[in-house]
C-alpha positions in Angstrom: 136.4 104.8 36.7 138.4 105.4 33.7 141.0 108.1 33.2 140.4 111.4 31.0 142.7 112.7 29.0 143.1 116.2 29.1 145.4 118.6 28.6 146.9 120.4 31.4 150.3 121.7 31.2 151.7 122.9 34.4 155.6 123.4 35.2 156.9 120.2 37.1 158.1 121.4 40.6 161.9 119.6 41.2 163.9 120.5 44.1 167.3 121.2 42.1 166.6 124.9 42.7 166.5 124.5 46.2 169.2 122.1 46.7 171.0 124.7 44.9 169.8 127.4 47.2 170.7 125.3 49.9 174.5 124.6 48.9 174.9 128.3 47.7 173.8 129.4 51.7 175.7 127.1 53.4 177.9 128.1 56.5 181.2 129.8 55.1 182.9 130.4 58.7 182.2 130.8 62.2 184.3 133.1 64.8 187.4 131.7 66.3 187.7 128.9 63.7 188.7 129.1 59.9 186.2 129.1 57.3 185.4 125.3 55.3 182.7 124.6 53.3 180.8 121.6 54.4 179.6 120.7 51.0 179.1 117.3 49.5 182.4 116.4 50.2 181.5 117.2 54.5 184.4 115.5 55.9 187.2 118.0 56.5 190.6 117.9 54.3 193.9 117.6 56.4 194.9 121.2 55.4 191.6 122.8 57.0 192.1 120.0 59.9 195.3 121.8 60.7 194.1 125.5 60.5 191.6 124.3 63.0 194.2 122.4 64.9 196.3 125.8 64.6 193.0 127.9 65.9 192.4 125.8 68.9 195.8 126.1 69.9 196.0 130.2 69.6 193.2 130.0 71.9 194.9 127.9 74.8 197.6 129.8 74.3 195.1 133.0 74.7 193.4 131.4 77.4 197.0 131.0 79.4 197.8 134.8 79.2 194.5 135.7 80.0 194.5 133.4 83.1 198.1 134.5 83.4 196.5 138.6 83.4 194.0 137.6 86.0 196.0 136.2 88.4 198.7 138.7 88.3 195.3 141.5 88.6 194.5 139.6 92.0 197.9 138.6 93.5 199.8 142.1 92.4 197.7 144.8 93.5 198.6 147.8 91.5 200.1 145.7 88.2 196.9 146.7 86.3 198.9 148.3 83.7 200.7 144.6 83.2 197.7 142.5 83.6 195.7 144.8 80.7 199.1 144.3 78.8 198.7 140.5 79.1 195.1 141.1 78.3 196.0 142.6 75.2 198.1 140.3 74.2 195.8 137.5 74.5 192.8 139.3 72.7 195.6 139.9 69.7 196.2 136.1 69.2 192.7 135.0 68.7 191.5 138.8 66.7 193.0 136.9 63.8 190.4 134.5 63.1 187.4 136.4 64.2 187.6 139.3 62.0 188.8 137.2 58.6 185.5 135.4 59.3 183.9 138.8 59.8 185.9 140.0 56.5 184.5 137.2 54.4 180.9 137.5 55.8 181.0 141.2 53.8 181.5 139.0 50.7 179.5 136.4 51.0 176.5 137.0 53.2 175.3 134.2 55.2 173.3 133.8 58.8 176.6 133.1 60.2 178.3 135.9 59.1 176.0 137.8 60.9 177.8 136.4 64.1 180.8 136.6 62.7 180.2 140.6 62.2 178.8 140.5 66.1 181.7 138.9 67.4 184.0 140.8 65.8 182.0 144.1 67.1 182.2 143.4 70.3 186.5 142.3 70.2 186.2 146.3 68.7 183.6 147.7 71.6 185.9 146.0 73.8 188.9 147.6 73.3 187.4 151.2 72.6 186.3 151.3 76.2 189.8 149.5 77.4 188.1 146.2 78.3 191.1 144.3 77.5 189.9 140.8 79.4 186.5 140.7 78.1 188.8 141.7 74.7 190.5 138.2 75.0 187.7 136.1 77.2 184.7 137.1 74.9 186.6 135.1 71.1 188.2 132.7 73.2 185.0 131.5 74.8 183.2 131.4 71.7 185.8 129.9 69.8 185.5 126.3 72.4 182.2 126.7 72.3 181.9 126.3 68.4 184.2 123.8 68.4 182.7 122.3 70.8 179.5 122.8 68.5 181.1 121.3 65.5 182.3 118.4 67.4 178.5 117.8 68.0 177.9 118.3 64.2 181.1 116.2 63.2 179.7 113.2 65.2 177.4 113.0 62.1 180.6 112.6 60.1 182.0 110.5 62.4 179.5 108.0 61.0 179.3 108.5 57.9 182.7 107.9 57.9 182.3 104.7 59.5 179.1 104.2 56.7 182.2 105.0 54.2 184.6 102.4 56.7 181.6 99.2 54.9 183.9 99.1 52.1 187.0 100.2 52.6 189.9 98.4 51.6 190.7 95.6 49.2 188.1 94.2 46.5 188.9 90.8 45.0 188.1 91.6 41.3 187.7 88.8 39.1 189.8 89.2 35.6 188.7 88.6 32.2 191.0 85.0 32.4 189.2 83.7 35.5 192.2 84.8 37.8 191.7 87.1 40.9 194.0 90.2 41.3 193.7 92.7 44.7 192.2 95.9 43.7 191.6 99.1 46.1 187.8 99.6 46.6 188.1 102.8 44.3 189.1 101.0 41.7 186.1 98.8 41.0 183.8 100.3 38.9 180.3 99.0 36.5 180.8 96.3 34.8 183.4 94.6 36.6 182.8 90.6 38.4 184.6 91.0 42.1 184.2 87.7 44.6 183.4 88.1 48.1 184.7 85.8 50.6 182.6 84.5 54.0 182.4 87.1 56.5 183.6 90.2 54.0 181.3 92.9 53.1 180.0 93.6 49.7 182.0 96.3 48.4 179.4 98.2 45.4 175.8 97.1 44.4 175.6 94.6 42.1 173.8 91.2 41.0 175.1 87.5 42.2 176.6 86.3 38.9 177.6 83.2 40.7 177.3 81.3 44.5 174.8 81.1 47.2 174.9 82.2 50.3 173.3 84.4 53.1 173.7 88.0 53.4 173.1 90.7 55.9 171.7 93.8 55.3 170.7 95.2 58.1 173.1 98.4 57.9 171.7 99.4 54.3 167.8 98.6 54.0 167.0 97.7 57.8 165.9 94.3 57.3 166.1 92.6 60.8 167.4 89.2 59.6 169.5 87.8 56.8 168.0 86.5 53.5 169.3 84.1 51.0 170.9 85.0 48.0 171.7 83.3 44.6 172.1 83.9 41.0 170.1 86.8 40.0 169.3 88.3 43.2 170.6 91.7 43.8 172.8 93.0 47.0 173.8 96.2 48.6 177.5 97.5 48.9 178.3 97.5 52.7 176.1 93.9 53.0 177.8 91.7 54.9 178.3 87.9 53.0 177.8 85.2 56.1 177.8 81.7 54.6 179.6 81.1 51.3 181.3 82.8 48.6 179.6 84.7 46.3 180.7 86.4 42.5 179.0 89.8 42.2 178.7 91.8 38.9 179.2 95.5 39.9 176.4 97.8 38.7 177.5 100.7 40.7 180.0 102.0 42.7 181.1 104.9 45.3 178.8 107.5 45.2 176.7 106.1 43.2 176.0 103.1 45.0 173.0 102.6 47.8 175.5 103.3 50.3 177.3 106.3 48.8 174.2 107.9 48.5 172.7 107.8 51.4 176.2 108.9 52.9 175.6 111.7 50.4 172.1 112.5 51.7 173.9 112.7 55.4 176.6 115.2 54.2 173.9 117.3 52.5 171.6 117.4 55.5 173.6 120.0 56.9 172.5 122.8 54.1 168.6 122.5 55.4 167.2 125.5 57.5 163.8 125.7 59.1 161.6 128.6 58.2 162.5 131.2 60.4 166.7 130.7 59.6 165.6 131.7 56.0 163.6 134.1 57.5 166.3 135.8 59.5 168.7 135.3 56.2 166.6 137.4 54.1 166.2 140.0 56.5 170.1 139.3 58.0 171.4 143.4 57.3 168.1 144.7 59.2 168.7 142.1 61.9 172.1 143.4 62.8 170.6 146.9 62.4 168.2 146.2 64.7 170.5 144.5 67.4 173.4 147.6 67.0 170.0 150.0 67.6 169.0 147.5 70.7 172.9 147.8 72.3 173.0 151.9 71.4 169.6 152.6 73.6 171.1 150.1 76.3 173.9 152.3 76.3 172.3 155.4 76.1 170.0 154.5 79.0 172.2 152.9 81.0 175.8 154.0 80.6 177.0 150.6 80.6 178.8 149.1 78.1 179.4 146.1 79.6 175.6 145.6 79.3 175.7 146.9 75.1 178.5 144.4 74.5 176.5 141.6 76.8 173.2 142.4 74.3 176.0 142.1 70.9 176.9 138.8 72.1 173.3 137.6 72.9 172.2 137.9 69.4 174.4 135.6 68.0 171.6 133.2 66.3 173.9 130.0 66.2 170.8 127.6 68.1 168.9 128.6 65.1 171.4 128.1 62.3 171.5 124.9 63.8 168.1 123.6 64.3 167.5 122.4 61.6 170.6 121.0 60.3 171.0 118.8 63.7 167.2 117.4 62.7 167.2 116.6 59.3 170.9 114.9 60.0 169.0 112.6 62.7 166.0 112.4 60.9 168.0 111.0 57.4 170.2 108.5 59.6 167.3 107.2 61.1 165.7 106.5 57.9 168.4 104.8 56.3 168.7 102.3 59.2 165.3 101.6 58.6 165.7 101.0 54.7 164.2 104.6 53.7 166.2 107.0 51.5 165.6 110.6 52.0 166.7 112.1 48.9 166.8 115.5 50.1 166.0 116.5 53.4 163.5 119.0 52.8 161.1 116.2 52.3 161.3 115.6 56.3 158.9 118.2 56.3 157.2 117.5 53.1 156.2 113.9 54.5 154.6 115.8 57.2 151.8 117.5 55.4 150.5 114.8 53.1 146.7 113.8 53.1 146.5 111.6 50.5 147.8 108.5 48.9 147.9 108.3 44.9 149.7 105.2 44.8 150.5 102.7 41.7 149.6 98.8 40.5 152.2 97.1 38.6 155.6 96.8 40.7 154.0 98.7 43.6 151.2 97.1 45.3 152.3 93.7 43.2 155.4 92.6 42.6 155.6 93.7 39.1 156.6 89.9 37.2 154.5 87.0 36.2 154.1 84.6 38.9 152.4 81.4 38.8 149.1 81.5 39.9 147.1 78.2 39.3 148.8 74.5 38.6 146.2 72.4 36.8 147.2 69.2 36.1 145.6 65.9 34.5 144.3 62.7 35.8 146.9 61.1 37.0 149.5 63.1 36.8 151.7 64.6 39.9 151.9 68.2 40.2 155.5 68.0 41.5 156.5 65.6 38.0 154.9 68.4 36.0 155.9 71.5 37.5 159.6 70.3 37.3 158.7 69.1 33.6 157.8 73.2 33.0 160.9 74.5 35.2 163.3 72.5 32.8 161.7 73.9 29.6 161.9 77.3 30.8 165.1 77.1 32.5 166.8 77.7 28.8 164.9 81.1 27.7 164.3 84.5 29.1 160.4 84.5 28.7 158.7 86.2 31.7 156.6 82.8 32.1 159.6 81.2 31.8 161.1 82.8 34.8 158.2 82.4 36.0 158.1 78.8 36.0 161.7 78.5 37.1 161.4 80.5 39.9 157.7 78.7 41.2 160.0 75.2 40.7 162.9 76.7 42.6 161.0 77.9 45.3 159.2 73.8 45.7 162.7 72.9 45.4 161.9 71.2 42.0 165.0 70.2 39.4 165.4 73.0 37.2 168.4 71.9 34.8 167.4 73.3 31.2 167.4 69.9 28.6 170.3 69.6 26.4 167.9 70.5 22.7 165.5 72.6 23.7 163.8 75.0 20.8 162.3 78.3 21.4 159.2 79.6 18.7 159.0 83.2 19.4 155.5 83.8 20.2 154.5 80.2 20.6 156.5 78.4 23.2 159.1 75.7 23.7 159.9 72.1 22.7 162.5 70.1 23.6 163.7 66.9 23.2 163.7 64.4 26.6 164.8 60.8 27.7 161.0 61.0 28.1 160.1 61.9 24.6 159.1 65.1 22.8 158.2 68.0 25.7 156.3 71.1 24.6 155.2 73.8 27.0 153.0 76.8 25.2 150.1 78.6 24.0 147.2 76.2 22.7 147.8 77.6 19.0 151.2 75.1 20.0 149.9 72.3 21.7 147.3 71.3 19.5 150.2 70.5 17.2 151.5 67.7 19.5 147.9 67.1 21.3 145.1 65.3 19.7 142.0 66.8 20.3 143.2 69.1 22.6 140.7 70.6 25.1 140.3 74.9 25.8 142.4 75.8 28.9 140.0 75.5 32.2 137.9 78.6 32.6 139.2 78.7 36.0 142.3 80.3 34.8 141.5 84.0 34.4 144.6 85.6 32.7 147.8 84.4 30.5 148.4 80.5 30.7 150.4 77.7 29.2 150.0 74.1 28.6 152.8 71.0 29.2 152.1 68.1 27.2 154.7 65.0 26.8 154.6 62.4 23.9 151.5 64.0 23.0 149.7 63.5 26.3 148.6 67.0 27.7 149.6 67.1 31.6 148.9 70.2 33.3 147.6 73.7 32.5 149.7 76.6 34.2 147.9 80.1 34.9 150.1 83.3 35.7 149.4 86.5 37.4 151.2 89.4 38.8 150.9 88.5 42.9 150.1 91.3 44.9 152.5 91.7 47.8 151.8 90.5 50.9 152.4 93.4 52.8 150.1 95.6 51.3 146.6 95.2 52.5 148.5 96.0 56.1 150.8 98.9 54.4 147.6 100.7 53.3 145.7 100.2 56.8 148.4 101.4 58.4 148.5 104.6 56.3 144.3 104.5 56.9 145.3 104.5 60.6 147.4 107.4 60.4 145.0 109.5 58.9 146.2 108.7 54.8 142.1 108.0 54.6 141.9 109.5 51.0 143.5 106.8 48.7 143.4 106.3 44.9 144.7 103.4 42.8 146.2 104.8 39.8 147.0 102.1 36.9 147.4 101.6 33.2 146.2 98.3 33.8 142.5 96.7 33.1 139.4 98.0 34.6 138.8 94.7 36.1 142.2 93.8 37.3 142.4 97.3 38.8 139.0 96.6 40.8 140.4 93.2 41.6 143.4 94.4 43.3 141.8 97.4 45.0 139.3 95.0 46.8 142.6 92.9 48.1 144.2 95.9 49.9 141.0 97.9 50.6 141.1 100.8 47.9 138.0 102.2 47.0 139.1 104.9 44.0 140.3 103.3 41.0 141.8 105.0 38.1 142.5 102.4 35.1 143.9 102.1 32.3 145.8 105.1 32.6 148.5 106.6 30.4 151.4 108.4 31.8 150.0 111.9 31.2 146.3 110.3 32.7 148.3 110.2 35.8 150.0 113.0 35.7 146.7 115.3 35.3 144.9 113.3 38.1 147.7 114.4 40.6 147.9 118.0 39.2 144.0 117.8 39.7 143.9 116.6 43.8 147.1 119.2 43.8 144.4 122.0 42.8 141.6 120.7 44.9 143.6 121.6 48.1 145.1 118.1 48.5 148.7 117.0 49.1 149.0 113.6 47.5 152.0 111.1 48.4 152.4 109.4 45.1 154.1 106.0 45.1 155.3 104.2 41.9 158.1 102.2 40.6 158.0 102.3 36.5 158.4 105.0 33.3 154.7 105.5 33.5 154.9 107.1 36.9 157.7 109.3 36.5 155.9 112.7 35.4 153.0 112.1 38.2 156.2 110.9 40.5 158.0 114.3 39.5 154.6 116.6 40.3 153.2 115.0 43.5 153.6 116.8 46.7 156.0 114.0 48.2 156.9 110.9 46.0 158.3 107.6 46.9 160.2 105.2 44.1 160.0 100.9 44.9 163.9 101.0 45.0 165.0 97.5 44.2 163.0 97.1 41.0 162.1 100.7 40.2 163.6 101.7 36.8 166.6 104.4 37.3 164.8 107.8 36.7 161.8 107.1 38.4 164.2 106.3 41.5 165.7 109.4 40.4 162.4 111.6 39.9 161.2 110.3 43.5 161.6 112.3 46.7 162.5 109.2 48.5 163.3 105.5 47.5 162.4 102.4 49.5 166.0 100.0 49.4 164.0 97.3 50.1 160.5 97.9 48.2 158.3 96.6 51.8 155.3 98.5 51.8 155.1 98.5 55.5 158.2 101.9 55.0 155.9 103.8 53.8 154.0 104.1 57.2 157.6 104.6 59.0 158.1 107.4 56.6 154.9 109.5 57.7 155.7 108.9 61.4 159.7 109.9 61.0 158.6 112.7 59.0 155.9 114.0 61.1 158.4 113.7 64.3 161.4 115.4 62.5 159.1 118.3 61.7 157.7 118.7 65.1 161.4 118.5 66.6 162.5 121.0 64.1 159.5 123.0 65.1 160.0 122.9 68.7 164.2 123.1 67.9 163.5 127.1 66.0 161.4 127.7 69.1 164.2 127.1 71.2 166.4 128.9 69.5 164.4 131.8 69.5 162.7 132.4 72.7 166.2 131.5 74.0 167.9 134.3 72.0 165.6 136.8 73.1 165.6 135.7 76.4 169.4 136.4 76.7 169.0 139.6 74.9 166.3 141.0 77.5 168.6 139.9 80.2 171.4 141.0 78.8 169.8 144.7 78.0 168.6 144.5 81.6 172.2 144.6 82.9 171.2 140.8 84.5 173.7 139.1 82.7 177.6 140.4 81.9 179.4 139.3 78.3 181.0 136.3 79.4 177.2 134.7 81.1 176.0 135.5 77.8 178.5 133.7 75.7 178.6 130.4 78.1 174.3 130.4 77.5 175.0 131.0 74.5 176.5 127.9 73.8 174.3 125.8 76.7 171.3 126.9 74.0 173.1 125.8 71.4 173.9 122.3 72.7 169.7 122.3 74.1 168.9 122.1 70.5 172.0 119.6 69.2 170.7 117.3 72.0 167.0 117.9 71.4 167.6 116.5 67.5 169.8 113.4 68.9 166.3 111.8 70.4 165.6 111.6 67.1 168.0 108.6 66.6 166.2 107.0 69.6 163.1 106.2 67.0 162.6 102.4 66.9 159.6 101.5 64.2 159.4 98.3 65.4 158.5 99.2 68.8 155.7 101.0 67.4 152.2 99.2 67.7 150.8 98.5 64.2 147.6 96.6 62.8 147.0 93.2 63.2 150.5 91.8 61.8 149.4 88.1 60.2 147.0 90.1 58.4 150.2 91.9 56.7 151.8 88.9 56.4 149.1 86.6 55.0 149.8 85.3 51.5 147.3 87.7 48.8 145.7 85.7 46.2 147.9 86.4 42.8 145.7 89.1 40.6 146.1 89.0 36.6 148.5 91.1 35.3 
């Protein structure tokens, strides 16, 4: 069917708001520890380094005098005055810390504060009742089991500083006279040409301007072996250059390169809460209410305050704050080492409700250039004499069948050097003069001015075509198509498989060529010859009739259906810039078959994350009831504390474990077989 225009206008949903959100909640300090703010920049500076370094130490210093208390309580009976002395000491060197965290939770709210504001109740409790030891014990335990925490966290940081380690260093930039001059990697920037050796890494994206070679780039788009590169082909910073050496032209650098985003997307990861954190953050103040009411009627009923500070302590909610953070952190690694990039991590759970695939033509399901379809050459003639005949006319202009032609000659292997007088007529074709004679490769308007009574093209040919004559002999009729790629009849099964049964192909192209490729990868709604706002009022309509479309595209015509599907996913290689930047998630290497591993690694982060707020819950109440039972004294509760804590950390980490190509999928040679090329 055809699309309709109507108008619909409807605000565009975009996550800035909530990555916003996001940054302006994020963790301002913890108990124990100073307060840093793990924004963008995640890795911690050498002055916060040291206040941590500083902390740490107060606290082995604590712990000493504590120990030092204890044992002079056991082994100097009557020296209790001493021992709470020692105590008290302890409890002063590490009250510091807690309440300046608790201080700064009063100015800017968080979940964490609320612990902060716990912790530092309970330092107070403790010393009203003359508890000097569980004073000093209760901030010193929590203050190595947060660092202990963060060290989990940090491991994330750990890598990406190792991502960051890909290109480090010095970058052989190539100057405008030819020579090489030694450049720090943060000095390279768009625009510039920079050489890499054999066995260096690519230091920025860029375009091979000049050499041939094999590159590895497994660490940026998951591809499991190395592929061939020459002039033209683009390549990721942090690649690794195996064979020869190769001259890149840098088209971007640090952050915004492949690699500095996705180390970006790791860093930001950390701002992501599951549904019942932002719960407990818009309802923080009654929270704390509600746990100071729980401690009072424990110590009303009971008389124990060990039991009111125990239930204090027990409602720290750190396993929550941190279930999903450790999930989306996994979940986005993961990706990335499987050539997916989340763009924000909310869309971990996004992925996971989808129904539906909206999903377009042109530079999505095919590869988005002409490609040589059909060869049809004369009597007599060889295919391989004519093909190379076309390459070397085309090899001097920029016409898409040009390229076209070059590249079908390159891949045979052909002779491809452009003739010394070649002549281009805009519109028409090429003629150049050969050892041979006069060569002319064109339309037929062309040809029949060289060809004596030249024949229509073959019917055969269904789409744009050229014809190659020499010295006024016609030799071979070329038809070109845009190829569908061969992974997507298996991409779109897979997604069948996984319950993506729903699925609509949504083109500005013909009705027929629409239909044509649909019946190749086993679409059965087509939407033609759609304009951009066409698309963009189909998706808002399967939006209203319940449905939660995944809409993949690569080109300015997608961008506004891109920007209001539920989840969206960009063809990253050849995508233009802002429909990369509208998507929810790019594809590195534009396979198909990632689409698939995105619904599975999303529907897996969302069920850890699930089952990680579960854990976080039941196993906060849990400690309270024991702790209001009198089951459980204040230090028990701070050591579970931190075991629960460490449950969830360790639940996200089998998250990294996820191996897509251990996964059973359809019939691979079907995925793999070579599609017939479709017109354009």
């Amino acid at each position: 069917m055809n699309a309709q225009i109507e108008t619909l206008e409807r605000a565009v949903p975009t996550v800035a708001k909530e990555d916003a959100h996001n940054a302006q909640h994020h963790r301002k300090g913890r108990p124990g520890h100073p307060h840093h703010d793990h924004g963008p920049a995640a890795a911690l500076s050498a002055a916060q380094r040291n206040l941590v370094t500083r902390q740490i130490a107060l606290a082995l210093l604590a712990s000493g005098l504590l120990a030092l208390s204890l044992a002079w309580r056991y082994f100097a009976p009557g020296g209790e005055q001493l021992a709470d002395v020692l105590a008290g000491l302890a409890s002063m060197l590490v009250a510091g810390p807690v309440f300046a965290s608790a201080w700064h939770s009063l100015k800017s709210p968080s979940l964490h504060g609320v612990t902060d504001r716990l912790i530092a109740l309970a330092m107070l409790a403790a010393w009203a009742i003359g508890d000097m030891t569980t004073a000093a014990l209760l901030p010193v335990v929590m203050t190595f089991g947060h660092a202990l925490e963060d060290r989990s966290v940090l491991g994330s940081r750990e890598a990406m500083r190792a991502l960051g380690k890909l290109t480090s260093g010095s970058v052989r930039r190539v100057k405008s006279d030819g020579s090489i001059e030694e450049v720090p990697y943060e000095a390279v920037c768009a625009g510039d040409m920079v050489e890499i050796v054999a066995g260096a890494r690519i230091p920025a994206d860029g375009v091979v301007r000049r050499g041939r070679s094999s590159v590895d780039n497994g660490s940026i788009t998951g591809e499991s072996l190395p592929i061939d590169v020459d002039e033209g082909v683009a390549v990721f910073a942090g690649a690794m250059n195996i064979d020869g050496p190769l001259r890149i032209e840098v088209t971007s650098a640090g952050e915004q390169s492949t690699l500095g985003k996705i180390i970006e997307l790791l860093e930001r990861a950390e701002q992501v809460k599951p549904p019942i954190t932002q719960v407990l953050e818009r309802y923080m103040d009654g929270y704390l209410a509600l746990v100071l009411l729980i401690a009072a009627i424990v110590w009303f009923a009971s008389t124990n305050a060990s039991a009111m500070l125990a239930v204090i302590v027990a409602a720290c909610p750190c396993a929550l704050v941190l279930a999903a953070p450790a999930t989306a952190i996994a979940g986005i690694a993961v990706g990335a080492r499987h050539g997916v990039l989340f763009r924000s991590a909310v869309f971990l759970d996004r992925i996971g409700e989808i129904d539906s695939l909206i999903i377009d033509k042109t530079g999505t399901l095919t590869h988005g250039e002409l490609r040589v379809a059909d060869v049809l050459v004369q009597p007599g003639v060889a295919t391989a004499q004519a093909v190379a005949l076309a390459a070397r006319l085309g090899a001097g202009s920029a016409h898409p069948v040009s390229r076209a032609l070059t590249r079908h000659a390159a891949a045979t292997e052909q002779d491809i050097t452009p003739f010394e007088r070649t002549r281009e007529l805009p519109g028409l074709g090429l003629v150049a003069d050969t050892p041979e004679g006069t060569a002319v490769i064109g339309r037929a308007e062309l040809l029949r001015d060289y060809v004596q009574a030249l024949q229509p093209a073959p019917a055969v040919i269904d789409g744009p075509c050229v014809g190659l004559a020499l010295n006024g002999q016609l030799l071979a009729w070329f038809g070109f198509a845009d190829a569908v790629r061969a992974e997507s009849a298996g991409a779109l099964a897979e997604l069948r498989a996984l319950g993506l049964v729903r699925q609509t192909l949504l083109t500005g192209d013909r009705d027929t060529v629409a239909r044509k490729v649909a019946a190749l990868v086993g679409i059965d709604t087509i939407v033609s010859q759609a304009l951009p706002h066409d698309k963009l009022d189909y998706v808002m309509r399967e939006l209203a009739a319940g449905h939660h479309p995944l809409v993949v595209g690569d080109g300015l015509n997608d961008v506004l259906a891109i920007k209001a599907g539920a989840t969206s996913i960009a063809m990253g290689e050849r995508g233009i810039d802002i429909a990369v930047e509208s998507a929810d998630i790019v594809l590195l290497g534009d396979d198909l078959r990632r689409i698939p591993t995105c619904i599975r690694l999303g529907r897996r982060c969302r069920r850890t994350a699930t089952i990680n707020a579960a854990i976080g819950l039941i196993w906060t109440i849990g400690i309270i009831a024991l702790a209001a039972l009198g089951l459980l004294g204040v230090v028990w509760v701070a050591i579970l504390h931190n075991v629960g804590t460490f449950i969830v950390i360790a639940n996200a980490g089998r998250l990294l474990r996820f191996d897509e190509d251990a996964i059973a999928r359809p019939d691979a040679s079907q995925s793999r077989r070579e599609l017939r090329p479709t017109q354009q």
